[in-house]
C-alpha positions as CSV (number, residue, x, y, z in Angstrom):
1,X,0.0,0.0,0.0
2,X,1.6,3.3,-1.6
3,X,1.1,5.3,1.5
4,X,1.3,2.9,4.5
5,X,3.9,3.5,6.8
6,X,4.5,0.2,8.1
7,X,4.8,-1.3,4.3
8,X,7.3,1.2,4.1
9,X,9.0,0.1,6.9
10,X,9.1,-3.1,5.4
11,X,10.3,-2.3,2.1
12,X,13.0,-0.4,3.8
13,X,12.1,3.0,2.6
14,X,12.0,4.4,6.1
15,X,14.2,3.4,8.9
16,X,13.4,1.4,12.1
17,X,15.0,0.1,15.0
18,X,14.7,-3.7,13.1
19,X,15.2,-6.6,15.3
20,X,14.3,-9.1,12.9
21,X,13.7,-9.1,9.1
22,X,12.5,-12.2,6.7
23,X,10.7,-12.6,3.3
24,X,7.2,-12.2,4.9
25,X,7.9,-10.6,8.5
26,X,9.5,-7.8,9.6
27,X,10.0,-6.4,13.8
28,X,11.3,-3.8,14.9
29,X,10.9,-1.4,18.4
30,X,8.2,0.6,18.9
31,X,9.1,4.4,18.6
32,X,6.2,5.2,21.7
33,X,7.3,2.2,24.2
34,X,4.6,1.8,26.9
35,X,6.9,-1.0,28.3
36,X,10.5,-1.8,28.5
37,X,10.4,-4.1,25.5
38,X,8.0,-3.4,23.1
39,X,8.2,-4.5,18.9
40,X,6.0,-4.4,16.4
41,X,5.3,-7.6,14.3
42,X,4.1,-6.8,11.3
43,X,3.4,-9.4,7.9
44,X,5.2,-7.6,4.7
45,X,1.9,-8.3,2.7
46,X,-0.4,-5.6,3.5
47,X,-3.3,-6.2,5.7
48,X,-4.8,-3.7,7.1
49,X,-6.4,-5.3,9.8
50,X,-7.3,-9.0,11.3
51,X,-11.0,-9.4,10.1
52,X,-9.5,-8.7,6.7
53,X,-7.2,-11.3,6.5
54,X,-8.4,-14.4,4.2
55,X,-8.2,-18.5,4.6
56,X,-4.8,-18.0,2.3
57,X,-3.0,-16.1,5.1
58,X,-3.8,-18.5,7.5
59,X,0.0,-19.6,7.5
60,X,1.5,-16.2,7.7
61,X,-0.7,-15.4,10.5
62,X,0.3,-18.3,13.1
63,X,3.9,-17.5,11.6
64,X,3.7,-13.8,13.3
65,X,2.6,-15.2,16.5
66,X,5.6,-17.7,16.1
67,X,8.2,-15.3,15.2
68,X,6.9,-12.8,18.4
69,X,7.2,-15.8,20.4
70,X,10.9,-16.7,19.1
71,X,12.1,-13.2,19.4
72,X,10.9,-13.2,22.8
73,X,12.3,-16.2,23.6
74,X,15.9,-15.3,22.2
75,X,15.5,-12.5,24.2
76,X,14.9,-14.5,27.0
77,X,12.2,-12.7,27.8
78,X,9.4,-15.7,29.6
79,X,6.5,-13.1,30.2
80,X,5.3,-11.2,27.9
81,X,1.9,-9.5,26.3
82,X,0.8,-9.7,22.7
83,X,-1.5,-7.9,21.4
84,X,-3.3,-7.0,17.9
85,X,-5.6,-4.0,18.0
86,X,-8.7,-4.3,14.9
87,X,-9.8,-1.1,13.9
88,X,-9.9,2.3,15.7
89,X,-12.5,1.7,17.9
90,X,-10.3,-0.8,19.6
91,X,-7.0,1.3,19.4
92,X,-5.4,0.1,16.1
93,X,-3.5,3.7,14.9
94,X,-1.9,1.9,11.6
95,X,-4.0,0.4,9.5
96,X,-1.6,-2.9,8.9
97,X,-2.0,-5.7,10.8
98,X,0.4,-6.0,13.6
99,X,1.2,-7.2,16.6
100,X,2.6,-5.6,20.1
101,X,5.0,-7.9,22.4
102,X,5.4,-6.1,25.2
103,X,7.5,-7.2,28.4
104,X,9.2,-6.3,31.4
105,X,6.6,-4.5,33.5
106,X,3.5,-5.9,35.5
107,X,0.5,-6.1,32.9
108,X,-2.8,-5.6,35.1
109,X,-6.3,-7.6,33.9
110,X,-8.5,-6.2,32.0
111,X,-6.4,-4.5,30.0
112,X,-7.3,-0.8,28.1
């Protein structure tokens, strides 16, 4: 999507704080941190938000929950928060599909 600043994160034609790139996956740190870790995990293909994705990203979608949990892991972070926001109405700012990991403070219940 011409105008979407997280495809042009991905595409590399703005900069981020990347902390892990692949053909179809791209995170990186979140420039407004409301915890001590948080990235973005964000798909390459642009969807602009979870009730838009189709049966044919089915794979790409478990593989961003995978990746967050692998980067967490290698970070050895054991507790952590992830969270995908759909639509404005529930917080989502981008319109991409994305994901927050977010870790090292106390996340009370229910969250917002």
């Amino acid at each position: 999507m011409k105008d979407c600043i997280f495809c042009k994160i991905a595409s590399g034609e703005v900069q981020a704080q990347i902390v892990y790139q692949d053909e179809e996956v791209v995170v990186f740190k979140d420039l407004n941190p409301q915890a001590p870790t948080h990235l973005l995990i964000i798909p390459v293909k642009h969807i602009a938000k979870l009730d838009e994705a189709s049966k044919e990203d089915m794979a790409l979608l478990g593989k961003l929950q995978l990746t967050a949990a692998k980067i967490a892991k290698d970070m050895g972070i054991t507790d952590f928060r992830l969270i995908t926001n759909n639509g404005k109405g529930a917080g989502q700012s981008v319109e991409h599909l994305h994901y927050h990991l977010m870790a090292g403070r106390r996340f009370l219940w229910p969250a917002g």
